[in-house]
C-alpha positions in Angstrom: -22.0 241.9 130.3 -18.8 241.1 131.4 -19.4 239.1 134.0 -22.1 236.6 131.9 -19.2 236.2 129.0 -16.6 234.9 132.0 -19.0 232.6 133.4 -20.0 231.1 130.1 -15.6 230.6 129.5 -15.1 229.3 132.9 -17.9 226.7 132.2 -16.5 225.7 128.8 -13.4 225.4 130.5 -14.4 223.1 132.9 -16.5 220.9 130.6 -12.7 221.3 128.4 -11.1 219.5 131.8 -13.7 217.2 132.2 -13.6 215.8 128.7 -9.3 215.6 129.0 -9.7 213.7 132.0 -12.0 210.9 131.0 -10.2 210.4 127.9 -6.6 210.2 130.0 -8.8 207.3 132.4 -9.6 205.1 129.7 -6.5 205.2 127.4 -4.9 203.9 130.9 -4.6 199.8 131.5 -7.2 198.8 133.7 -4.9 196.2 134.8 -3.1 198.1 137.0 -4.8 197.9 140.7 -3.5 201.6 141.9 -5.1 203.2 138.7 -8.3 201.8 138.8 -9.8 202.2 143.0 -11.0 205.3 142.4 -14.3 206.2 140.0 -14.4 209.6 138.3 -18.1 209.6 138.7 -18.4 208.5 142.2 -15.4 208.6 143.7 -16.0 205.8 145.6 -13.6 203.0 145.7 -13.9 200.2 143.9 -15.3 196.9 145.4 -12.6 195.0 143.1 -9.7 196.0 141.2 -10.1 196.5 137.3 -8.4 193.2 136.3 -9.4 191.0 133.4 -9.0 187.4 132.7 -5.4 186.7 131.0 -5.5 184.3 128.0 -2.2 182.3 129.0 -2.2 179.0 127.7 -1.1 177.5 131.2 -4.1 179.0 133.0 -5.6 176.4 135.0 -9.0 177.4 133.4 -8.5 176.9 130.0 -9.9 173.4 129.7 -8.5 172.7 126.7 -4.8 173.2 127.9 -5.7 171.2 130.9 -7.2 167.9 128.9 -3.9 168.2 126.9 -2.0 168.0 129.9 -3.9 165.1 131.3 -3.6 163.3 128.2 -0.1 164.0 128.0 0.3 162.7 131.3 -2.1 159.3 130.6 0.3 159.0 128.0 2.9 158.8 130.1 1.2 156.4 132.6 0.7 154.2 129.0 4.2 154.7 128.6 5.4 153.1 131.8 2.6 150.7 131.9 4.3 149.3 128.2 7.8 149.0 129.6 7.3 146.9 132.8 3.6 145.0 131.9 3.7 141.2 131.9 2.1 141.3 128.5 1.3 138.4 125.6 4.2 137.1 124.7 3.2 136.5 120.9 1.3 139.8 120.7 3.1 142.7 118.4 0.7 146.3 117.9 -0.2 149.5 119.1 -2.1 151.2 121.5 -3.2 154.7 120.6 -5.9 157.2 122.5 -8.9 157.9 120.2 -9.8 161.4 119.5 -11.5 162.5 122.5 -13.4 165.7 123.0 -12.4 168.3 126.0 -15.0 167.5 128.2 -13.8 164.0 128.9 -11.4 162.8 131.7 -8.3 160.9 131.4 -7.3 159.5 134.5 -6.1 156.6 136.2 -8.8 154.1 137.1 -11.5 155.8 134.3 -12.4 154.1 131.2 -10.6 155.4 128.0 -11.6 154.7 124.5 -8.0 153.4 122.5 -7.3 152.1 119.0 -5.7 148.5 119.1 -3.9 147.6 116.1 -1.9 145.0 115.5 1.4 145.3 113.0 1.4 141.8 111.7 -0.9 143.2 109.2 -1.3 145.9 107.2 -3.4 148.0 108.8 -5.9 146.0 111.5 -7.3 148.3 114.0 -10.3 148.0 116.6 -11.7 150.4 119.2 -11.1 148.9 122.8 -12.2 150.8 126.0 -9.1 150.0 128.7 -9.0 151.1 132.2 -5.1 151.7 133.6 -4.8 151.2 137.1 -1.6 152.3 139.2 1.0 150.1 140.5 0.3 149.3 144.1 1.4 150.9 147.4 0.3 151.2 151.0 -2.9 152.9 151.2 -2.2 156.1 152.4 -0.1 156.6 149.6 -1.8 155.1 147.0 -5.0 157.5 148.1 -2.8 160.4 147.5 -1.9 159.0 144.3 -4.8 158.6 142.2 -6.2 162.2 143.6 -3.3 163.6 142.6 -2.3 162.0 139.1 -4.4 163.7 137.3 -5.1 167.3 139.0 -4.6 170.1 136.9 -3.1 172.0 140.0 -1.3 169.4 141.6 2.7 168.9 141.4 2.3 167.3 138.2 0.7 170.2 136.2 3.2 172.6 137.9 6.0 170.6 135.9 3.8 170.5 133.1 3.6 174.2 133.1 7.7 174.5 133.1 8.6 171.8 130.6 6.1 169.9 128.4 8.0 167.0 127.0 8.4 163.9 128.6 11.7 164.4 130.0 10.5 166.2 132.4 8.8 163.3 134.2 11.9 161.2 135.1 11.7 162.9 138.6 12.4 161.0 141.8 8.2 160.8 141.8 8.3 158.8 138.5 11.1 156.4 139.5 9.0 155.7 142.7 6.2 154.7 140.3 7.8 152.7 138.0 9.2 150.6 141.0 5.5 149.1 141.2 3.8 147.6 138.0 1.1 149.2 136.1 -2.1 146.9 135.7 -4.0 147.3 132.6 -7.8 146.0 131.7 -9.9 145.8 128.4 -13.5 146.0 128.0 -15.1 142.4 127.2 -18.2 142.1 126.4 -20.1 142.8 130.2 -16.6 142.4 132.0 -13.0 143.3 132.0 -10.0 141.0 130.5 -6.2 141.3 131.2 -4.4 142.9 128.4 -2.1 139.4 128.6 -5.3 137.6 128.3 -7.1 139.9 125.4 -3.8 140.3 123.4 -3.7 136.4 123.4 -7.1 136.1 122.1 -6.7 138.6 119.4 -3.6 137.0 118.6 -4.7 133.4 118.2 -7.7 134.4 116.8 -5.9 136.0 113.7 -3.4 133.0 114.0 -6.5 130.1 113.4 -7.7 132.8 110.5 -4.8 132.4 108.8 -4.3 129.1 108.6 -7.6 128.7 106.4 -6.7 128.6 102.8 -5.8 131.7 101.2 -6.9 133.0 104.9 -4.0 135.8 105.3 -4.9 137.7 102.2 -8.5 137.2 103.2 -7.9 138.1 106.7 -5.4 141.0 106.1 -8.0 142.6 103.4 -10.9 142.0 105.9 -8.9 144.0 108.4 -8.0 146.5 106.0 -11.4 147.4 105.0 -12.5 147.2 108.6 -9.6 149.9 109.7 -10.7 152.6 107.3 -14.0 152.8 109.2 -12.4 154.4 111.9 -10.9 157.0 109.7 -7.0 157.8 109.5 -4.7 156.1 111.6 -3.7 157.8 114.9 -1.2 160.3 115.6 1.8 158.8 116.6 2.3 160.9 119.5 -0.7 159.6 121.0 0.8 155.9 120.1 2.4 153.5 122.3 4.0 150.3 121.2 3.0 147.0 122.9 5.6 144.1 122.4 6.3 141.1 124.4 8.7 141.6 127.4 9.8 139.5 130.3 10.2 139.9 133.8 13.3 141.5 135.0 16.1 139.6 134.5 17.2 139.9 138.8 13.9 138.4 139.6 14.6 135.3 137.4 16.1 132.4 139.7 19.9 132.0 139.6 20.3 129.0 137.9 18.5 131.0 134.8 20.4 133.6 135.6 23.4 131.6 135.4 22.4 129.7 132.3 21.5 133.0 130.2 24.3 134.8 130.8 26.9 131.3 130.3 25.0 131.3 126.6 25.6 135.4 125.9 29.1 135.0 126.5 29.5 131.4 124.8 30.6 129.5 127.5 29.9 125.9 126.8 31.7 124.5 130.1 34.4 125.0 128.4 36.8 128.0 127.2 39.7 128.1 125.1 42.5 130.8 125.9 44.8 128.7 123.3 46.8 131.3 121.2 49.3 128.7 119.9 47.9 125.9 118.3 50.6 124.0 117.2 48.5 121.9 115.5 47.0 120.5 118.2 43.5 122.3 118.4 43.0 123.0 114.3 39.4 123.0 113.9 38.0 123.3 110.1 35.0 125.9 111.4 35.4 128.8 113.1 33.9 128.8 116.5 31.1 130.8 117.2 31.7 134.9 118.5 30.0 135.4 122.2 27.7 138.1 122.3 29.6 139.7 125.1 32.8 138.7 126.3 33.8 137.0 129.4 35.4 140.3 131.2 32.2 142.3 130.3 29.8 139.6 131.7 31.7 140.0 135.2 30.8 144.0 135.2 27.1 143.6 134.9 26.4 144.2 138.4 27.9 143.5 141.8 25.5 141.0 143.1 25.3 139.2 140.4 29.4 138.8 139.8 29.2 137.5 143.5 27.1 135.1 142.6 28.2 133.7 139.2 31.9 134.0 139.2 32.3 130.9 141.5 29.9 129.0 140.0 31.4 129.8 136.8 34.9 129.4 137.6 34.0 126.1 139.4 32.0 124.3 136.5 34.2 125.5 132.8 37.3 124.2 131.7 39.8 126.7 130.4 42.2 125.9 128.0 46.0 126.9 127.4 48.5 126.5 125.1 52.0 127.4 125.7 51.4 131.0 126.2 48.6 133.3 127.9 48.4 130.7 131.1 50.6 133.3 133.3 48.4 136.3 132.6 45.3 134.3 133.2 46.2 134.0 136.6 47.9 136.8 136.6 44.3 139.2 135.8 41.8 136.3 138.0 43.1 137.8 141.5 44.1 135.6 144.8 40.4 135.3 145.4 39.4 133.9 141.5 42.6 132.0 141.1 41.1 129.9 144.5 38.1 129.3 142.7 39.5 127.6 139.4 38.8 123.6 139.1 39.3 122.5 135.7 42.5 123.5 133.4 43.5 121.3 130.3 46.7 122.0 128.1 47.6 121.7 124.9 51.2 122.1 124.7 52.2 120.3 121.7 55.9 118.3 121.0 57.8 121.2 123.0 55.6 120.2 126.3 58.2 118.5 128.8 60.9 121.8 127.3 58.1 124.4 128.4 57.3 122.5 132.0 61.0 122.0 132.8 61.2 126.0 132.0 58.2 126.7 134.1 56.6 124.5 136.5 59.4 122.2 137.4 60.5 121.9 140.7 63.8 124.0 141.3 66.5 121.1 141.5 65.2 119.9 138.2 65.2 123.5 136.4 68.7 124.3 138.1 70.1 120.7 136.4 68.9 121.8 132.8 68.3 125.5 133.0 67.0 125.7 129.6 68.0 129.1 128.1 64.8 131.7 127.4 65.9 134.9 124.7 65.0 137.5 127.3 66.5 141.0 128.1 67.2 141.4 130.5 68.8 137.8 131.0 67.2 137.8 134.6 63.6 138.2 133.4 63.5 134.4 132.7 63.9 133.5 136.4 61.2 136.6 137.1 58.6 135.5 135.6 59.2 131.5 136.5 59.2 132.5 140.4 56.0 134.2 139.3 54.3 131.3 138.1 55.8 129.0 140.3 53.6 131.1 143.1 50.8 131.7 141.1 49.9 127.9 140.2 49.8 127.0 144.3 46.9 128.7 144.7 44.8 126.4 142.1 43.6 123.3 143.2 41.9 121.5 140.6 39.7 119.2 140.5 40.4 117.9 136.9 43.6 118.4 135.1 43.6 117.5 131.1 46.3 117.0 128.9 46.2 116.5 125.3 48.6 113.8 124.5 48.7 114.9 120.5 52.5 115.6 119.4 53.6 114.6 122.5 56.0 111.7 122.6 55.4 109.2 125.0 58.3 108.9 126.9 58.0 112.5 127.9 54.3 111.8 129.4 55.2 110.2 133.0 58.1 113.0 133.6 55.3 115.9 132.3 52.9 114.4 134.7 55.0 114.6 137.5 55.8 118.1 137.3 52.7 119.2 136.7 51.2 117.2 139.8 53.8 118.7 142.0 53.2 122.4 140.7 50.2 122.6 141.3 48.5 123.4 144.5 46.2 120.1 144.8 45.2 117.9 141.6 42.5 115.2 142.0 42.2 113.7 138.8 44.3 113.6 135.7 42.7 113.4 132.3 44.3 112.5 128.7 42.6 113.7 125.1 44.1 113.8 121.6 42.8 115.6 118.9 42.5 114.1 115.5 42.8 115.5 112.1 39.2 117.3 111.8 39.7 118.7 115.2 37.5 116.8 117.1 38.9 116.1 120.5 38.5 112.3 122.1 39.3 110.5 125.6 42.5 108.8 126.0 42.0 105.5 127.1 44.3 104.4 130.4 44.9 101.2 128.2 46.2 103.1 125.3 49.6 102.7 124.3 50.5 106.1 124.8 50.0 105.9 128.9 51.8 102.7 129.4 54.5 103.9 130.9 52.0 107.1 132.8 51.3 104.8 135.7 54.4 103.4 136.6 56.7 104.6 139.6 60.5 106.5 138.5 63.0 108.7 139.9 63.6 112.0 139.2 67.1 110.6 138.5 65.5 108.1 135.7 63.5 110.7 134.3 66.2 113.3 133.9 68.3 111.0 132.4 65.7 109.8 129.8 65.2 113.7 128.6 69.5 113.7 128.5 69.9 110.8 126.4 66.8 112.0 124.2 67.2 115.8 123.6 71.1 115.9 124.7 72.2 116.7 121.1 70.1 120.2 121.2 71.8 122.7 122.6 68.7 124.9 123.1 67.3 122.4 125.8 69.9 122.6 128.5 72.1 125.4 129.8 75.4 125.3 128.2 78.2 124.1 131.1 75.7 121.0 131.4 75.7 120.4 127.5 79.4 120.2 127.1 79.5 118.1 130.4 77.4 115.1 128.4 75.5 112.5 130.5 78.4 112.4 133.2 78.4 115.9 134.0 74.6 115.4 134.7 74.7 112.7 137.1 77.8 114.3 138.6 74.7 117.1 139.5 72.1 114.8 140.4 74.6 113.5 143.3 75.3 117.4 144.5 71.1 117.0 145.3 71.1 113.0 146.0 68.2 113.4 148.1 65.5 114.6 146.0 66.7 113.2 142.2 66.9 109.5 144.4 63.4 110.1 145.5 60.2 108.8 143.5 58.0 111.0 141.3 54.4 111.7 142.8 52.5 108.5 142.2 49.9 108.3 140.2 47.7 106.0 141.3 43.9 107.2 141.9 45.0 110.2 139.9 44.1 109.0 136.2 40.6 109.5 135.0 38.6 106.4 133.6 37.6 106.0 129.9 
């Protein structure tokens, strides 16, 4: 009796154990590949581990995360193809990609259905079918290319999977890309059209439409009514903006080049440094602000300032007043200074005081020695011997002076001590400027030069500026203005040589009418 009651417990028992293990088995994951090799039915292991599909939205297999990264990456492609195209250059609108289902595939090469619309109305869309081709490279490449662009388990999608915005793409991969230029076709009736082409038709289409009367509010309602058949605008993140662009401005030839960049910075052949006017240079409107300014043009880029800082240097005129001449030449370098051709001052009545201070040759300055208010005292003969080197690097082809305020009798001596400053002078110039600020020609039969042309002496000329500035103490040194007009020939004799020698001639030097 015994014996039957034990069985019958040792078999509930067992069935007890039985039931505890299956129930442990299946609250386990069946994810884990050393839970799940061995069957408690069979005990047989398993031909596969127990794993189930994950439901990760970066899953190669999920279709729909893989057409939003290919249109994410189209996008991009649209993207590129917008900022480098050789597009219409009257065309302003939108390109946006229509609401496609999973199924289709955006790639390079494959035709796409887009909305068009064009912002000079209110809201004027179309459906266009484009195909976007990439830009061109050697074969091999280019094969390896279009396979690749689009592969949702390529290099691409593996940086889609880390980073989904668009940032992400300015890899070395994408810079190799954009080197090239995208090429972009539209469906036309059985054929394909440029976009440059197709933009220009829609363009002067709408242009001829408009010109009807009472055509734009005809047109732009027409377009209107025809937009809301396609339902709500796009989303702007599928959007890309068309606009007109031209080539790169490297690949335009220099003398465009040239000419652009001369009209950002306002330089008009010619450019005026003057901040003393004096009255000379008084204009009644203000003169146009450059865009950028001269210093900022020069740091565009290295080739370019190679280029466009001779020819720029060779063809403008910059103008001076009594100050800022120094530090011009000063901040243009040896090399610049070598390349300056044309210089015109405008010094005013004080011009034959300011040359004998500065560019006069030194027997002439040590005679007068005008006093400068400097401190230290010795700063005035600093910065002359600066100037005095500085000026013998130019060689110009023009020189211009502007005779206005200038007394005539001081023009042959000025002229002389400018010519010899100077490094090489080929042609001297004379303007005035007239009460509205308009600047004129001298003629070399005015009155003013009559006496320009005509050969002195140093000794002549330094004896017209004693007898004709001797009572102001403030244009010689003192010894020499207590000495009177004796005292200064008593000097001229100490350097006999050069105050008997001639002035630089002139002739060949002054510039015709």
């Amino acid at each position: 009796m015994f014996d039957h009651l034990n069985q019958a417990l040792a078999r509930l028992l067992d069935r007890f154990k039985m039931m505890r293990r299956n129930s442990s088995e299946s609250i386990k994951p069946t994810t884990d590949p050393q839970t799940a090799i061995m069957t408690p039915k069979s005990g047989k292991r398993s031909s596969k581990p127990g794993l189930t599909p994950t439901k990760s939205p970066r899953n190669s297999s999920n279709t729909l995360w893989v057409h939003d990264q290919q249109k994410r990456l189209y996008m991009d492609h649209l993207l590129q193809w917008s900022l480098s195209h050789d597009s219409s250059l009257h065309f302003h609108g939108k390109i946006s990609l229509a609401s496609v289902n999973s199924s289709s595939t955006l790639e390079l090469g494959s035709s796409v259905t887009c909305i068009l619309t064009d912002t000079s109305f209110t809201d004027a869309r179309q459906t266009i079918i484009i195909r976007l081709f990439p830009p061109q490279k050697p074969s091999a490449k280019l094969v390896d290319d279009r396979r690749d662009s689009m592969d949702p388990c390529g290099f691409d999608m593996a940086r889609q999977a880390s980073s989904v915005t668009l940032k992400s793409f300015t890899s070395d991969q994408f810079h190799t890309r954009s080197r090239g230029h995208y090429k972009l076709v539209v469906r036309s009736g059985a054929g394909w059209m440029s976009s440059r082409d197709y933009f220009n038709r829609i363009y002067f289409s709408h242009l001829e439409a408009s010109r009807r009367p009472a055509g734009q509010t005809t047109l732009d309602f027409s377009l209107t009514q025809r937009s809301q058949a396609l339902g709500p605008p796009p989303s702007q993140k599928d959007t890309i903006t068309i606009r007109p662009l031209f080539r790169r401005f490297q690949q335009l030839p220099p003398e465009l080049q040239d000419l652009i960049l001369k009209t950002a910075s306002g330089l008009s052949r010619t450019y005026n440094l003057c901040s003393d006017e004096y009255g000379t240079l008084r204009m009644n409107s203000p003169s146009p602000t450059p865009a950028v300014s001269l210093s900022t043009l020069f740091r565009i880029s290295k080739p370019l300032t190679a280029t466009l800082l001779p020819h720029i240097f060779h063809s403008t005129d910059f103008q001076f007043g009594l100050t800022g001449f120094t530090n011009f030449l000063w901040q243009s370098g040896p090399s610049t200074r070598n390349e300056i051709r044309r210089l015109s001052f405008h010094f005013g009545k004080l011009a034959l005081l300011h040359c004998i201070r500065w560019l006069a040759p030194d027997p002439v300055f040590a005679l007068f020695e005008p006093p400068v208010a400097t401190n230290p005292r010795s700063l005035q003969y600093f910065w002359r011997c600066q100037i005095q080197d500085l000026v013998k690097d130019v060689h110009l082809f023009t020189l211009t002076l502007n005779v206005t305020q200038i007394p005539r009798e001081d023009l042959p001596m000025i002229v002389a001590i400018m010519k010899m400053a100077f490094g090489s002078v080929d042609r001297i110039l004379f303007v005035r400027t007239d009460r509205d600020g308009l600047v004129s020609r001298v003629a070399w039969d005015d009155e003013v030069l009559r006496e320009v042309g005509k050969e002195a002496r140093w000794r002549d000329m330094c004896l017209g500026y004693w007898r004709r500035y001797g009572r102001h103490s403030y244009f010689f040194k003192f010894d020499l203005f207590k000495a009177g007009e004796k005292g200064v020939d008593e000097e001229m004799d100490a350097v006999k040589e050069f105050f008997d020698g001639v002035g630089v001639p002139m002739q060949g030097m002054i510039g015709a009418s």
